[in-house]
C-alpha positions as CSV (number, residue, x, y, z in Angstrom):
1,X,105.4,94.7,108.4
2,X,106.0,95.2,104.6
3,X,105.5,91.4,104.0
4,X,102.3,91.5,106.4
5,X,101.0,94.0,103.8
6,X,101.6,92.0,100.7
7,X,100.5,88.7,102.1
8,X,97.0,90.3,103.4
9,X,95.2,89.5,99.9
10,X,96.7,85.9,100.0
11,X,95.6,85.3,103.7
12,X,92.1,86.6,102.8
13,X,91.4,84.3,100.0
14,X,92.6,81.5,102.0
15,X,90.2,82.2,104.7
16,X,87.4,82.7,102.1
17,X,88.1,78.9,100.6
18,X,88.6,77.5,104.1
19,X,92.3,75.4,102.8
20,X,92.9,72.6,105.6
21,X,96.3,72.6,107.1
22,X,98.6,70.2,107.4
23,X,97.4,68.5,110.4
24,X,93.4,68.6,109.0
25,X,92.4,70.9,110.6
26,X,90.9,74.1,109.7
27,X,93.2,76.7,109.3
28,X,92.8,80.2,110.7
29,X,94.0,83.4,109.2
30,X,95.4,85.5,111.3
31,X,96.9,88.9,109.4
32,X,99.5,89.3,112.7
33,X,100.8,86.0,112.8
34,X,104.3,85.4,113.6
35,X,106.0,83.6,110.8
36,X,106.4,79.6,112.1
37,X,109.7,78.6,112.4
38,X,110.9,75.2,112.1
39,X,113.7,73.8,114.4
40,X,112.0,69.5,113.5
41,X,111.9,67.6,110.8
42,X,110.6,64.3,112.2
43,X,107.7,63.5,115.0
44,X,108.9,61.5,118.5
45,X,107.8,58.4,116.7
46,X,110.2,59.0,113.9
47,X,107.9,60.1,111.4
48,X,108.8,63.0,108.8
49,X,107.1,65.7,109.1
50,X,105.8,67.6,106.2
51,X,107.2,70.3,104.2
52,X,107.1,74.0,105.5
53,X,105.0,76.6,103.8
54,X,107.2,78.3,100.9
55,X,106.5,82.0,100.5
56,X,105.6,82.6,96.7
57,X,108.3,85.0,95.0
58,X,110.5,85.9,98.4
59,X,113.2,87.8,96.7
60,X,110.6,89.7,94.4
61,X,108.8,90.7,97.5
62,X,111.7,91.6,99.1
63,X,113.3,93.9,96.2
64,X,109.7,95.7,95.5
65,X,110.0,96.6,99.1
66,X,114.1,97.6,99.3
67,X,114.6,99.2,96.5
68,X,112.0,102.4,96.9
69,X,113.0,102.8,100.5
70,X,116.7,102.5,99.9
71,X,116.1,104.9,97.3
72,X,113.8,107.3,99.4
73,X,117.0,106.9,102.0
74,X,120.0,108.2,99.5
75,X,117.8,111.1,98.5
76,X,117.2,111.8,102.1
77,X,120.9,112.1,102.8
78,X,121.7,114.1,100.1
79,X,119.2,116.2,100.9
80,X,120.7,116.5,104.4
81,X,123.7,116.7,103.5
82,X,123.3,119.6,101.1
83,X,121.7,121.1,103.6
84,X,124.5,121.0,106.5
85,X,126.9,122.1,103.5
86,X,125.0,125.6,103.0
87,X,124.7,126.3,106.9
88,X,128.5,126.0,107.1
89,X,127.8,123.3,110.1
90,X,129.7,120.1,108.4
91,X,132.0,121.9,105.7
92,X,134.7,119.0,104.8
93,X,138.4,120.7,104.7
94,X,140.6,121.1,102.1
95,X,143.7,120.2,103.7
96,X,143.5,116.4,102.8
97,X,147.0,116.8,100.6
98,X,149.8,116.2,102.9
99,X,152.0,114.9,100.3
């Protein structure tokens, strides 16, 4: 959904400058589509078919999106956890040292 989000100014402009496909046709935008995924590289007649569609910057996207929410995540916990701690309902014991 995240990567929905951050491609939606990308799709628009492409539907706004009408860019052709690779099989010359014109191309619809569709903010919901599913991404294609490619299990051929050749047609029945032996032809190659084109490359795929790269995303631009992949791992940037990705990071700008994992690293707040990973973040907002360990917070969340501690919070949580601090939390259980002063209610007495998940007190860790001190009897660890069985030496």
């Amino acid at each position: 959904m995240a990567t929905s989000i951050l491609r939606l100014p990308l799709r628009l402009s492409m539907r706004k400058t009408g860019i052709l496909s690779h099989n010359t046709s014109l191309k619809t935008s569709n903010i919901f589509k599913t991404p294609h995924i490619r299990t051929r590289v050749s047609t029945a007649t032996g032809a190659i078919l084109p490359k795929p569609e790269k995303t631009p910057f992949g791992l940037t996207r990705m990071t700008i999106v994992v690293v707040p929410f990973l973040y907002m995540g360990t917070q969340i916990s501690k919070s949580f956890a601090t939390l259980l701690e002063e209610h007495d309902i998940f007190v860790p014991d001190d009897d660890d040292d069985d030496d």
